[in-house]
LOROSE-343877 format. One record per residue: x, z negated, y negated of N, C-alpha, C, O in turn. Coordinates in steps of 0.2 Angstrom, whole numbers, padded with zeros to 4 digits, always signed. Atoms other than C-alpha are relative to their C-alpha. Layout:
% LOROSE-343877
XZYXZYXZYXZY;...
//
This chain:
% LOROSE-343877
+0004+0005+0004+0024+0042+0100-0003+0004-0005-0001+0008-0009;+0002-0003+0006+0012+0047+0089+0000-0004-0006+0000-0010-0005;-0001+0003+0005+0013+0043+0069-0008-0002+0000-0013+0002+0000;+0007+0002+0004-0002+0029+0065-0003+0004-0006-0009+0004-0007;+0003-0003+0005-0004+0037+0050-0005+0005-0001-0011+0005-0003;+0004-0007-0002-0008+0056+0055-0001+0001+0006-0006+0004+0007;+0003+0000-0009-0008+0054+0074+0004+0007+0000+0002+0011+0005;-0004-0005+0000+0006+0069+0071+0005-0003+0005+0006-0009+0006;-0008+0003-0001+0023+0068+0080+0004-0002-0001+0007+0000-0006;-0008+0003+0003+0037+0055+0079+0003+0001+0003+0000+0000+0009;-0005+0000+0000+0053+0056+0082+0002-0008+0002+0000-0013-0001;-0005+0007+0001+0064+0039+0088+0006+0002-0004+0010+0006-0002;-0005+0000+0004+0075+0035+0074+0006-0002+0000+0011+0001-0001;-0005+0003+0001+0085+0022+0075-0003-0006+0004-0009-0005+0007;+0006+0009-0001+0081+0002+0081+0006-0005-0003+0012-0004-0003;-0003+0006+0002+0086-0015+0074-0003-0005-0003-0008-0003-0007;+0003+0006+0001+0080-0032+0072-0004+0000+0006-0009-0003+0005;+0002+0003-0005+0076-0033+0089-0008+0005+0002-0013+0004+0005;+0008-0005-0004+0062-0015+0089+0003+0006-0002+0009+0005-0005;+0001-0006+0002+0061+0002+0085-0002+0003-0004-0008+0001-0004;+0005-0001+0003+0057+0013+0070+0003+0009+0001+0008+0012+0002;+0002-0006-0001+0049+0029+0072+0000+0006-0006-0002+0004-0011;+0001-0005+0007+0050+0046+0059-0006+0006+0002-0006+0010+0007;+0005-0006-0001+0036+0058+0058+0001+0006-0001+0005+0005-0006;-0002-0009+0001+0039+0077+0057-0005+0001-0005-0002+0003-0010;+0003-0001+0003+0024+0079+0048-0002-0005-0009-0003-0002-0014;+0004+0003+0006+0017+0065+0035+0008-0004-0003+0008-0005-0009;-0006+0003+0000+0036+0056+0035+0002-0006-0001+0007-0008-0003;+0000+0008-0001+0030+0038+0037+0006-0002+0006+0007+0001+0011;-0005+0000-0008+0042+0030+0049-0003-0009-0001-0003-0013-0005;+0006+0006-0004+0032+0016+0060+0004-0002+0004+0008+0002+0007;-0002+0004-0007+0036+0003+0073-0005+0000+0003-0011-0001+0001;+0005-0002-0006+0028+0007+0089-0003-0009+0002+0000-0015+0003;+0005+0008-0002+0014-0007+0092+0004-0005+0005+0003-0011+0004;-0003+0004-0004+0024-0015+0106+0004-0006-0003+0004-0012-0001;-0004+0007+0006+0035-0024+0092-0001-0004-0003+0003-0008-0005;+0006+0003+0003+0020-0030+0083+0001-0007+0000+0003-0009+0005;+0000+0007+0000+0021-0048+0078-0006-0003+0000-0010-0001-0004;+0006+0003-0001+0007-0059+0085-0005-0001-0008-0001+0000-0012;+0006+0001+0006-0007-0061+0068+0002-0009-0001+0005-0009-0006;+0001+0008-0001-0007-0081+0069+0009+0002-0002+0011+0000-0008;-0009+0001+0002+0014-0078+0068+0000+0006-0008+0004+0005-0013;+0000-0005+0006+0011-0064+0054-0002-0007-0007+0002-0009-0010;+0002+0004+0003+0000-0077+0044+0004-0007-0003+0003-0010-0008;-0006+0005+0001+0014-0090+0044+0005+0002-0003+0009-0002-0006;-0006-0001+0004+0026-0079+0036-0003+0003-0007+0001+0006-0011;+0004-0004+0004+0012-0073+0023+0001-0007-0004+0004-0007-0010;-0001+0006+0005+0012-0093+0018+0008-0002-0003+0009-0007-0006;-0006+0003+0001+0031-0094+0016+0002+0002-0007+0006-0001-0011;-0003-0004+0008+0030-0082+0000-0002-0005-0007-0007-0007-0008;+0002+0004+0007+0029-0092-0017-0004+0006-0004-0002+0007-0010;+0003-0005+0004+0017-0079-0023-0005-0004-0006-0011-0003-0005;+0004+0003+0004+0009-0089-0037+0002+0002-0009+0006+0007-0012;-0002-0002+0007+0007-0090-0057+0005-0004+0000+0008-0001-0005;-0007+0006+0002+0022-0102-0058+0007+0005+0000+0012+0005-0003;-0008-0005+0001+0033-0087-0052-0001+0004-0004-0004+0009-0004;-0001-0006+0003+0038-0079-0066+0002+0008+0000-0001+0013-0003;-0001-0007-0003+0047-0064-0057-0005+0003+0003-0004+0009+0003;+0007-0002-0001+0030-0062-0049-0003+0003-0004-0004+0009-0004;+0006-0001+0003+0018-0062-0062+0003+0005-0005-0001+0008-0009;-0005-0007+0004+0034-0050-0072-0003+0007+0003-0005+0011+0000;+0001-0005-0003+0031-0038-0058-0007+0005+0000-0007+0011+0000;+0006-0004+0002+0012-0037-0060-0001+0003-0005-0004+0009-0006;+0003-0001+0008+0011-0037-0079+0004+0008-0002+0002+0011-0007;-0002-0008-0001+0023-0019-0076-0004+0003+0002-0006+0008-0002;+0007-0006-0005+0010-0011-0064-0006+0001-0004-0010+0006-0005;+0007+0001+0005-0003-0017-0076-0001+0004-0006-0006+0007-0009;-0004-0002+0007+0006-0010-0091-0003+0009+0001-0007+0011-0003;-0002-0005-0002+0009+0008-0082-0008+0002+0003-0008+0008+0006;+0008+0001-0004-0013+0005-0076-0003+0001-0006-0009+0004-0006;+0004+0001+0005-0017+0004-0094-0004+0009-0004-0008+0010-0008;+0000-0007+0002-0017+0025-0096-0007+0003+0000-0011+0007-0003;+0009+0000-0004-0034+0023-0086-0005-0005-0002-0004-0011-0004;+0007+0004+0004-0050+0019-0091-0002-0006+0007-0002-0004+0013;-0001+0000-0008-0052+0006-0080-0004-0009-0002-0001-0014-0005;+0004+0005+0003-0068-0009-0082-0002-0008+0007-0005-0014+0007;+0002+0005-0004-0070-0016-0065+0008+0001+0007+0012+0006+0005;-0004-0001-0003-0055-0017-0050-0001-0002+0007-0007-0002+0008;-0001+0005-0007-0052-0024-0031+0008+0001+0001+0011+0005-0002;-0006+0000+0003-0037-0030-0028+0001-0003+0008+0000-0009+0010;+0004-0001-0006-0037-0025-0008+0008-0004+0002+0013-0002+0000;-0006+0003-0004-0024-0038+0001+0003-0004-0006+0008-0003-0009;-0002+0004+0005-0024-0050-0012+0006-0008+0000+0010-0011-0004;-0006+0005-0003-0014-0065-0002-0004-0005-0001-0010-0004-0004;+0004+0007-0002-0018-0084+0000-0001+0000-0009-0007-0003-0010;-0001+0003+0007-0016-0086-0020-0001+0009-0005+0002+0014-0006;+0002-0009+0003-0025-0069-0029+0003+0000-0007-0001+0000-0012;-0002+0000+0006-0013-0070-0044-0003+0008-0005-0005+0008-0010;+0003-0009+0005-0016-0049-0049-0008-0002-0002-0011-0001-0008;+0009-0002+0003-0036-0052-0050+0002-0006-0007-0001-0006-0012;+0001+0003+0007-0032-0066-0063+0004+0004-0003+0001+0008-0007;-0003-0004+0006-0020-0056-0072-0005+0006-0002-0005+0007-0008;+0005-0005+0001-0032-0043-0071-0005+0001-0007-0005+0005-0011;+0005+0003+0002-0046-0054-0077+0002+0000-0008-0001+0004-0013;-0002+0002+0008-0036-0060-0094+0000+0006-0004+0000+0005-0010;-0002-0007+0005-0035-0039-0099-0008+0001+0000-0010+0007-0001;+0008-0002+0001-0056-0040-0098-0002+0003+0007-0008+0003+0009;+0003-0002-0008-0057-0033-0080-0003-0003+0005+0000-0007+0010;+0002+0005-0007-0068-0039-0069+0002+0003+0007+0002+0009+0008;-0003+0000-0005-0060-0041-0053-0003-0003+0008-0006-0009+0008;+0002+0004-0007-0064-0045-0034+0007+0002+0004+0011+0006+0004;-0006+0001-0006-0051-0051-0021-0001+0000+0005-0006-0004+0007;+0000+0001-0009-0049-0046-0002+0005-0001+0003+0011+0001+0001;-0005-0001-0006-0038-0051+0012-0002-0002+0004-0005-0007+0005;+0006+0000-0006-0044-0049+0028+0005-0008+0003+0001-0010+0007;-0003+0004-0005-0032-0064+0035-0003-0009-0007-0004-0014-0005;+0001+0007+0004-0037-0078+0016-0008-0001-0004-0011-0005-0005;+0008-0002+0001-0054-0070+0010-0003+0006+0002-0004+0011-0002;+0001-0007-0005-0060-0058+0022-0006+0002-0001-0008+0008+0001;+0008+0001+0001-0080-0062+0015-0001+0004-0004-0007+0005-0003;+0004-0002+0004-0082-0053+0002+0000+0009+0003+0003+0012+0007;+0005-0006-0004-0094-0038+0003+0006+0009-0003+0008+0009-0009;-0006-0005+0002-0082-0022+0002-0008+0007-0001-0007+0013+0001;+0005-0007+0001-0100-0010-0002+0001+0003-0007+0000+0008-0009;+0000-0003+0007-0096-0008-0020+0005+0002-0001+0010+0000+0002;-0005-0003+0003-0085+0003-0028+0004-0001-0008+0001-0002-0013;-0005+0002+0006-0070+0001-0041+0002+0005-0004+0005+0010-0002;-0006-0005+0004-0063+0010-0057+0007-0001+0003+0010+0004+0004;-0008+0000-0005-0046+0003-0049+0000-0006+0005-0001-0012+0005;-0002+0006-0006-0042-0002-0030+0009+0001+0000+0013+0006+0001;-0008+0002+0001-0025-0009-0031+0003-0004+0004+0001-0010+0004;-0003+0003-0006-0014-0013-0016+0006-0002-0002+0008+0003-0005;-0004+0002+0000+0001-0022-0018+0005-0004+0004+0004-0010+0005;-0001+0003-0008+0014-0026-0005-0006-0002+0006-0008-0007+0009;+0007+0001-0007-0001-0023+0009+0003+0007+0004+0005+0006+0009;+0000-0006-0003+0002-0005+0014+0007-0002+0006+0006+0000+0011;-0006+0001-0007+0018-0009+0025-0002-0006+0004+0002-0009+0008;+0001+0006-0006+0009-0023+0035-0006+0005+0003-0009+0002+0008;+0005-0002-0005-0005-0010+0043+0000+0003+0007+0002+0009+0009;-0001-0004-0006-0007-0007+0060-0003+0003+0003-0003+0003+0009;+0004-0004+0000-0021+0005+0059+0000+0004-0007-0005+0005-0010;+0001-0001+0005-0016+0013+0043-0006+0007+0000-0011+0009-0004;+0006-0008-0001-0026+0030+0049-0008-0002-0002-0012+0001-0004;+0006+0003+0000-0042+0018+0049-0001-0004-0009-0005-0003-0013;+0000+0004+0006-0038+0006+0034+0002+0003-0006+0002+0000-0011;-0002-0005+0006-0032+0019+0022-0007+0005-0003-0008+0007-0009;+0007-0003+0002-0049+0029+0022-0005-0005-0004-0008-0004-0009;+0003+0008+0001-0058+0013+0020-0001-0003-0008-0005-0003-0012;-0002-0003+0008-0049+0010+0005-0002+0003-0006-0004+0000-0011;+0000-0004+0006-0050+0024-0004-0009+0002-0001-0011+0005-0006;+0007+0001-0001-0069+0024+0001-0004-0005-0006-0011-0005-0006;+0002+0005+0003-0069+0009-0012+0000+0003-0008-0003+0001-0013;-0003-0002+0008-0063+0019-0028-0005+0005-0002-0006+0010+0001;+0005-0004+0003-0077+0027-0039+0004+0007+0000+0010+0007+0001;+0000-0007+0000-0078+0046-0042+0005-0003-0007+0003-0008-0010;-0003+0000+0009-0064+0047-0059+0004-0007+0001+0007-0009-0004;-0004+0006+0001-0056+0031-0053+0007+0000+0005+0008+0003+0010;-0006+0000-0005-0039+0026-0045+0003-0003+0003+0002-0009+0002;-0001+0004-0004-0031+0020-0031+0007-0001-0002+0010+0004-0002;-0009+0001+0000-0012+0011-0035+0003-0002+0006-0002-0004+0010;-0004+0002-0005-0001+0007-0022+0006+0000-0001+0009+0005-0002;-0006+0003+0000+0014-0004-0022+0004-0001+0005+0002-0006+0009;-0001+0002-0006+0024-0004-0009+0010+0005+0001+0012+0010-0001;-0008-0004+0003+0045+0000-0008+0002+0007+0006+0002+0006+0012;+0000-0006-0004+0048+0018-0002+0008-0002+0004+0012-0006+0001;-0008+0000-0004+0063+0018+0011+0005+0006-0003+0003+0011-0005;-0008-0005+0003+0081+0027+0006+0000+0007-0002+0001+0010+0003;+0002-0009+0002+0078+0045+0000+0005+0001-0005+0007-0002-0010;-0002-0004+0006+0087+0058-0008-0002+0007+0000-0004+0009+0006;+0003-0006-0001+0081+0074-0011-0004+0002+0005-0004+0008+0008;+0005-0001-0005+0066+0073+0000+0006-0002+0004+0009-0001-0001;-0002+0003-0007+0077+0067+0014+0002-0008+0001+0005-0012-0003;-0003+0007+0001+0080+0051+0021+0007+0002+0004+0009+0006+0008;-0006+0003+0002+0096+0043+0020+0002-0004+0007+0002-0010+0007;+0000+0004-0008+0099+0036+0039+0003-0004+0000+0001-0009+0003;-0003+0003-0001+0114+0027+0036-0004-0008-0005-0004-0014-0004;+0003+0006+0004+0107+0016+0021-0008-0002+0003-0011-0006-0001;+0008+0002-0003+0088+0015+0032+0003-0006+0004+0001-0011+0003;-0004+0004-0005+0100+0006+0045+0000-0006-0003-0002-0011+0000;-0002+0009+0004+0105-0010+0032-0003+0000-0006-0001-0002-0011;+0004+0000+0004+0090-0007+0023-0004-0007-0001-0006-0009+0005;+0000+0006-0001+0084-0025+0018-0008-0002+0001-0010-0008+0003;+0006+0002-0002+0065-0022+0018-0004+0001+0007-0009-0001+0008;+0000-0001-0009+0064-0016+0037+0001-0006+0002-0002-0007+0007;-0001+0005-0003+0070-0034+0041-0004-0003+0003-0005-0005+0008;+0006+0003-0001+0054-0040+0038-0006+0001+0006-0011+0005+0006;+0006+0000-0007+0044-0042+0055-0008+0003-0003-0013+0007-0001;+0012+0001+0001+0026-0043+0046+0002+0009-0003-0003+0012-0005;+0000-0006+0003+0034-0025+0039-0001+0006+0004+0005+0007+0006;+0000-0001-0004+0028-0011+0051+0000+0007+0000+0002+0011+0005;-0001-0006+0002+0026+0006+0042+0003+0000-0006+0001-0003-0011;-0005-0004+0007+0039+0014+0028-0005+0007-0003-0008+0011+0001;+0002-0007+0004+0033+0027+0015+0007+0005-0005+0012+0002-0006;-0005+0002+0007+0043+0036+0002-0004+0008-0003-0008+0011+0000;+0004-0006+0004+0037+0051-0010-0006+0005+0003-0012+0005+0002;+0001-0003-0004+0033+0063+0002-0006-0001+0003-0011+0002+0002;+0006+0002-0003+0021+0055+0012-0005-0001-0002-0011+0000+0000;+0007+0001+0005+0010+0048-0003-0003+0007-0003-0009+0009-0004;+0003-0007+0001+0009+0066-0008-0004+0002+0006-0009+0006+0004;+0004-0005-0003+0003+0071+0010-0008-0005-0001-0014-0003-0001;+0006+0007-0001-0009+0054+0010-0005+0002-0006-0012+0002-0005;+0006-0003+0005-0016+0060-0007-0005+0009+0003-0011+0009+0003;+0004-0005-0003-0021+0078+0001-0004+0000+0005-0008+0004+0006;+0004+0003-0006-0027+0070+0016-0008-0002-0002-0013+0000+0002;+0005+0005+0002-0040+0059+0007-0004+0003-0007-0006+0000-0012;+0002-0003+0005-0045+0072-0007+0002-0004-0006-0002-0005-0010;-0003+0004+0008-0036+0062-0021+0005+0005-0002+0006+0010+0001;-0009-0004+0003-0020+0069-0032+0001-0005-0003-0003-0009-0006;-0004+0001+0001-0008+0062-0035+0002-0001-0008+0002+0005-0012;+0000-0002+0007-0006+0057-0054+0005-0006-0004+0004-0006-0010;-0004+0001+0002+0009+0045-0055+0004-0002+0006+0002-0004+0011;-0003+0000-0007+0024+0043-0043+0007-0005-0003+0011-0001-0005;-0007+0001+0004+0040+0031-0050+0008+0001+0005+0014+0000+0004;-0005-0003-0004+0050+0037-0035+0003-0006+0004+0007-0004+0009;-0003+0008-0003+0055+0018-0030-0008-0004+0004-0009-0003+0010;+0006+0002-0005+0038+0009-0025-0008-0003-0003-0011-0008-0002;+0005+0002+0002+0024+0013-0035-0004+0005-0002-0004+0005-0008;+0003-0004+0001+0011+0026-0035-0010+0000-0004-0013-0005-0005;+0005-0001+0006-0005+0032-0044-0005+0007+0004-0003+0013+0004;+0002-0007-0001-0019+0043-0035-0007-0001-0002-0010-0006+0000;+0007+0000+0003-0035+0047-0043-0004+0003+0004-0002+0009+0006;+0002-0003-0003-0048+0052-0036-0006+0002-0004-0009-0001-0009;+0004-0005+0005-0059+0068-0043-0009-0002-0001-0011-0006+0003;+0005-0001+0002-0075+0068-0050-0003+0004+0002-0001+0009+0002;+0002-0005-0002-0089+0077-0042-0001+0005-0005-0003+0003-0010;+0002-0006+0003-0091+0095-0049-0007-0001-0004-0011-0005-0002;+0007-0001+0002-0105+0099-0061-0005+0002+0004-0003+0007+0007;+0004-0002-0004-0119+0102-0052+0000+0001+0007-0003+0006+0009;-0003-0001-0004-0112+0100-0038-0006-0005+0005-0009-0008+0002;+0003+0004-0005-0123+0090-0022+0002-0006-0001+0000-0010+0003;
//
């Protein structure tokens, strides 16, 4: 199988909950082979079961951390890519003076993705993609020259650059059907070099920071 990510080689790792997840040799995403995929129309039904609103305070806790840790960056306009049925980050966003636009290709799929952001910030999105090799360029395609891409999303078991196979096994974010690619350090480091970004914060659990460069002085 090849890794969606790099189109490199994977390995079969393990299986549980009824599929298979795969580890790459290379970028060290570990994906479920398309076969396992859950219908889109069934995907969308477990996207409405989340209480993702302002009323959840441990929600709108989790953003106002990411937002805190965003403040480092000069940062005047956003997209807020896989925002869900209910866009609570673009208001939080909103209330620090940021203008903000919301996409999710399954609750608002309309709006025009031509303009580019001082910050595109995905959160809980990156593990539902089943073209990440396509949708991850795309993306980072949205983020101005000097501006940053965040991404939230929980890395799988690691210690010392290695995963952990026994705790990936009774790991409790793999359960999740709509979840169909794992990251963990590693990987957003190769993801950053792939896409000419660096890498400019990492918290080692599930939440990075890659900015992308400025063109050169007089450069084309």
């Amino acid at each position: 199988m090849k890794c969606p990510l790099c189109s490199f080689s994977a390995r079969y790792l393990t299986s549980g909950e009824n599929r298979e997840y795969w580890l790459c040799s290379r970028c060290l995403a570990i994906s479920v082979p398309t076969r396992f995929h859950i219908p889109q129309n069934e995907e969308v039904k477990r996207y409405l079961e989340h209480e993702n609103s302002l009323e959840n305070e441990g929600y709108v806790q989790m953003f106002q951390k990411k937002i805190t840790l965003l403040q480092a960056h000069e940062i005047k306009s956003a997209l807020d890519y896989g925002c869900g049925y209910e866009p609570v980050l673009k208001t939080l966003l909103e209330r620090q003076g940021i203008k903000t636009d919301g996409y999710d290709p399954n609750f608002f799929p309309d709006i025009n993705l031509d303009k580019r952001y001082d910050l595109v910030i995905s959160t809980e999105t990156f593990e539902h993609f089943r073209n990440p090799a396509q949708e991850i360029p795309r993306i980072a395609d949205r983020v101005a020259p000097g501006g940053v891409l965040a991404i939230m999303t929980r890395f799988y078991p690691a210690k010392d650059k290695r995963l952990m196979p026994d705790e990936f096994v009774n790991w409790f974010y793999k359960r999740d059907p709509t979840h169909i690619i794992f990251y963990c350090a590693e990987t957003f480091q190769w993801l950053a070099e792939n896409i000419g970004f660096k890498l400019v914060f990492n918290n080692e659990y599930d939440f990075v920071v890659l900015r992308k460069p400025r063109p050169a002085a007089g450069g084309n």
